[in-house]
N, C-alpha and C positions, 0 to 999 in steps of 0.2 A: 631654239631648243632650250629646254631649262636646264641648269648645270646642276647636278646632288652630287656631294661629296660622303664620306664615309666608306664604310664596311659593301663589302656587294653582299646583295638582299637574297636570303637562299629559304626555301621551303620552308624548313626548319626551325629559320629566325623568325619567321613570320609565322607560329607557334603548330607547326603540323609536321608531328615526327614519324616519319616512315621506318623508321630502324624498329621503333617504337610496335608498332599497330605489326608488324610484321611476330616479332615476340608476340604480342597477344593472337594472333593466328594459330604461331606452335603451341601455345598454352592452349588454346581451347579442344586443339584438334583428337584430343583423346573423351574429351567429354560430346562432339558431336559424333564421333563412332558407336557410340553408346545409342545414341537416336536414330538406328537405322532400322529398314524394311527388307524384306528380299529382294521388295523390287528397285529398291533404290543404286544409281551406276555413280560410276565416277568418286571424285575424291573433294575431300573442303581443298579451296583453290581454283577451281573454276571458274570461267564467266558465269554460267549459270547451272542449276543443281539438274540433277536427271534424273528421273523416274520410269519405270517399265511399263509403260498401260497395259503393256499385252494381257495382261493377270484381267484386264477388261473386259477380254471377249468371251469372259463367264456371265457374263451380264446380259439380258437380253436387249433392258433399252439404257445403259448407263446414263445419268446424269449427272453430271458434275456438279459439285455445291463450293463456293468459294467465300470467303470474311475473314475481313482483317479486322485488327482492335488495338490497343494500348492498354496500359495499367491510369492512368493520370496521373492526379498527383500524389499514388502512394511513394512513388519512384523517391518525390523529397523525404518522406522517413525514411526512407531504404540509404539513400545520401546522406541524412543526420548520423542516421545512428551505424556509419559504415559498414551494413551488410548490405549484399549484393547478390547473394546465392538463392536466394528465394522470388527476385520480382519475374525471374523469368520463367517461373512456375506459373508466377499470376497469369504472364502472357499467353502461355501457352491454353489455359484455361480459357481465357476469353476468345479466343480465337475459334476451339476446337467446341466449344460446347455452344456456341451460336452453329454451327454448323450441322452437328448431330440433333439439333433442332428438327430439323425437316427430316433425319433418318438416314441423313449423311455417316458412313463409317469415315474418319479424318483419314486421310493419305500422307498429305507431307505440310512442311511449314516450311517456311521462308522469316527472315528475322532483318531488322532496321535496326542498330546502335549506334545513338547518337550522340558522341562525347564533346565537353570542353577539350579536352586533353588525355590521349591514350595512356592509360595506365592498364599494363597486361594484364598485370594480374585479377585487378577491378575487372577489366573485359571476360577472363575468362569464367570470372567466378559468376558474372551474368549468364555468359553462353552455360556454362554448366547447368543452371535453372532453367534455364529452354529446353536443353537436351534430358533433363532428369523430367519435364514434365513433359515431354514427347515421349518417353517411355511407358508412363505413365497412361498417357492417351491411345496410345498404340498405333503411333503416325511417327513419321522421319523427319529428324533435320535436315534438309537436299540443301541448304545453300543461306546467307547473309551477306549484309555490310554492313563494317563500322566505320562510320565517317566521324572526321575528328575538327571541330567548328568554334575556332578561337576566335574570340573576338564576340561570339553570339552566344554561349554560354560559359560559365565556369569552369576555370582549370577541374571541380569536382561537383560538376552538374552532368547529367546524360538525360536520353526521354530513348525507351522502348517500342514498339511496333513490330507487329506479325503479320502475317497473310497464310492461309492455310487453304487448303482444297482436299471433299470428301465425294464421295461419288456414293449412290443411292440409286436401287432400281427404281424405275419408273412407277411401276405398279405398286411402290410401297412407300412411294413418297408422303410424309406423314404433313399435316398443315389442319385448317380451320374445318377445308370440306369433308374433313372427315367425323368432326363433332359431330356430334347428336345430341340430343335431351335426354337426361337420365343418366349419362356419362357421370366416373367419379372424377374428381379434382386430387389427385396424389401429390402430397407437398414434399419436398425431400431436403432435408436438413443442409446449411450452411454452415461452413467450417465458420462465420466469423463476419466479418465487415467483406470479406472481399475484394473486391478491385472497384468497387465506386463512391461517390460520397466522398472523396477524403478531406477537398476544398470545406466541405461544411462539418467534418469530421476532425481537422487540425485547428479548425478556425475555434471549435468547440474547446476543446485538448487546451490545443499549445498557448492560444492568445485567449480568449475568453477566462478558462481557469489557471494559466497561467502555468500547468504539471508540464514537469519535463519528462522525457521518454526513456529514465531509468528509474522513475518515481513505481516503486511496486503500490498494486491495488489489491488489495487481498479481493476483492468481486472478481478479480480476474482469473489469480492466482497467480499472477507473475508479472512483469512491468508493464507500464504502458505500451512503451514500444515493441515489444513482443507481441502483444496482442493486435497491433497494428500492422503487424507484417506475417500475421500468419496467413500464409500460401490459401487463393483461391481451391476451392476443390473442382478438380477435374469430376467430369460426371459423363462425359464421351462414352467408356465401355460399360459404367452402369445402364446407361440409356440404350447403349446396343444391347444390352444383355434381356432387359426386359422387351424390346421388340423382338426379340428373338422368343421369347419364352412365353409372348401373352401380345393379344392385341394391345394396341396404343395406336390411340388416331391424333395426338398431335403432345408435342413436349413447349414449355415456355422457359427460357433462360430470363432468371431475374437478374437484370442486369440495372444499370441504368432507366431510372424512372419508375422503378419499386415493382410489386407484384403485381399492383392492378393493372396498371399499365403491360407489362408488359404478357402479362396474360390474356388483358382482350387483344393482344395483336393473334390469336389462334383461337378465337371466341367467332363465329360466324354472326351473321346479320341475323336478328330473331331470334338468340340464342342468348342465354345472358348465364355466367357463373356465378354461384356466390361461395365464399370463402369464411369459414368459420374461425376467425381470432383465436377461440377458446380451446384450441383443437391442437398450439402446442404456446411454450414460452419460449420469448427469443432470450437469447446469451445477455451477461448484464449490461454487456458493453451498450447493449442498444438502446436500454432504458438509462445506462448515465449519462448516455448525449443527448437523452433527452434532458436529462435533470440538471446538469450543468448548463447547457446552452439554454435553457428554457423554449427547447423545440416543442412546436408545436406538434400533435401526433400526423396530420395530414402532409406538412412539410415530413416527416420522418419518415412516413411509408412512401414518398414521392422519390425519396433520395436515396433510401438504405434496403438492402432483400431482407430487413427485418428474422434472420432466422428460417429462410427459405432461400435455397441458389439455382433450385430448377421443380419445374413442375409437372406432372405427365397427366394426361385426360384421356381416360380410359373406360371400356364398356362396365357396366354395374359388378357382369360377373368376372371381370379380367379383374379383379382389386384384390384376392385372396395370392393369386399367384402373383402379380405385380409385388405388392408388399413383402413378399417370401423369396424374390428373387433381389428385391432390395436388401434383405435381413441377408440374406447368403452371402452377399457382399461387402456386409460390415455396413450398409448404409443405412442410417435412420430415417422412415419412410412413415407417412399417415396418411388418413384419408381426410382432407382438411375442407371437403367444399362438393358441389353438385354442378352441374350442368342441369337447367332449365330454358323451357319458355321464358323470353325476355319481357319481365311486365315493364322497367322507366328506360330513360336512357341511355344510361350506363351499361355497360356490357360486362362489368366485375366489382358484385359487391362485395365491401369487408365489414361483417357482421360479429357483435360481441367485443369483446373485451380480451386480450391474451393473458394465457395461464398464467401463474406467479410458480 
């Protein structure tokens, strides 16, 4: 048997404070009350969250839609520049607007925090951004963990994660079989960079030019960092609103791997979109990572939603009310593109040059 002398080894010494993560529970528990449903039971503190499906059996074929996500690595500027109250806006966004994709209304979220070292208040100023953009989406907080992983990250490092679940009648499941030729291409304005890119969006920034993130930019109107952390737009009850008010046979969330991409994932076979550039201009931040980093534009529209965060493809005559049900809600909306017969390849052209 080996002999160790010293102190005896307790939880705590070996960096994972339960007194700790306990405080950051009662600090949050008044910002997850805020993110509730009718249907939602029980209290934060559970094994696991509850929800009522019975509100289901209005439904005639319910389906359930479920995606999780993260923010990446905006989380590191949200860690630099010590705010915290906004990435879990981002999460909630990525989560709920994949989702409402297919016509999903969001129901509840569940949430992952993953700390070097609990700090409550850091914790709860996170959970507050989930629960401010569950409000937001019009879905519940039912439940989380925050695990606390010394040794694997930084006493002031953490990484985000959600999972969320929306239910869709059957018969109004929205996807690709519903395109047709002649459809419009509706683009709907991005609050900003978003929640992706940031790997090629810091590397441009912070190491390539070398700006720190209280460097103000007058293109921006206010620092770098600020503009780097403004909160994804949630677009969940917009997207409900106009299914509701006009047909829409399929939505695309620009997320990851730019507009083309992620618009022929709802582009059917024989069907090809094109997208007209000149149809709006993206925010400057777009074009000075191009200009600093010397991005290439294909590398840029690969990585960034360029000034678009979701898109809806709709019948010719559903564009008048679409667009008026975006403007009623404070959303900036256009009609940036067409559904056609596919003449090449490709299933999403980007045509022209964008506005200045």
């Amino acid at each position: 048997m080996t002999e160790t002398a010293g102190a005896p080894i307790t939880y705590e010494s070996a960096g994972v404070d339960i007194e700790a993560g306990d405080l950051a529970v009662e600090l949050m528990k008044k910002w997850v009350r805020k993110a509730q449903r009718p249907e939602s039971l029980g209290g934060l503190g559970g094994f696991a969250g509850l929800f009522d499906v019975s509100a289901l059996k209005r439904y005639e074929r319910p389906l359930l839609a479920s995606a999780t996500d993260g923010v990446g690595t905006k989380v590191a500027v949200a860690q630099a520049m010590d705010v915290h109250d906004t990435i879990g806006h981002d999460l909630v966004a990525m989560v709920v607007d994949d989702l409402v994709v297919c016509g999903a209304e969001p129901l509840f979220m569940t949430d992952y925090i993953c700390v070097g070292k609990v700090r409550p208040e850091r914790v709860a100023a996170i959970v507050k951004g989930i629960a401010e953009g569950c409000v937001l989406a019009g879905c519940a907080l039912v439940g989380g963990e925050t695990a606390e992983h010394p040794g694997l990250l930084g006493e002031d490092e953490y990484d985000v994660a959600g999972a969320g679940t929306g239910v869709v009648e059957a018969d109004r499941l929205l996807g690709a079989d519903r395109v047709r030729s002649g459809d419009a291409v509706i683009a709907m304005a991005s609050s900003g960079l978003h929640s992706n890119g940031y790997s090629l969006v810091r590397k441009v920034f912070l190491e390539r030019a070398g700006w720190a993130l209280d460097r103000e930019v007058p293109e921006f109107g206010r620092t770098l960092g600020e503009e780097l952390l403004e909160p994804t737009r949630i677009y969940s009850l917009d997207c409900l609103a106009l299914a509701r008010t006009t047909e829409v046979h399929a939505f695309s969330h620009i997320t990851g791997g730019g507009l083309a991409a992620n618009l022929a994932r709802v582009v059917p076979d024989g069907l090809g979109a094109t997208v007209d550039r000149g149809t709006w201009a993206p925010a400057p931040v777009f074009g000075t990572v191009a200009e600093l980093g010397s991005v290439a534009r294909p590398d840029l529209e690969r990585t960034l939603n360029m000034g678009v965060g979701m898109m809806a493809i709709v019948p010719a005559d559903s564009v008048d009310v679409a667009l008026a049900t975006c403007a009623d809600r404070g959303l900036d909306a256009w009609v940036a593109g067409e559904v056609t017969e596919r003449e090449g390849e490709e299933p999403v052209v980007l045509t022209g040059d964008y506005a200045s």
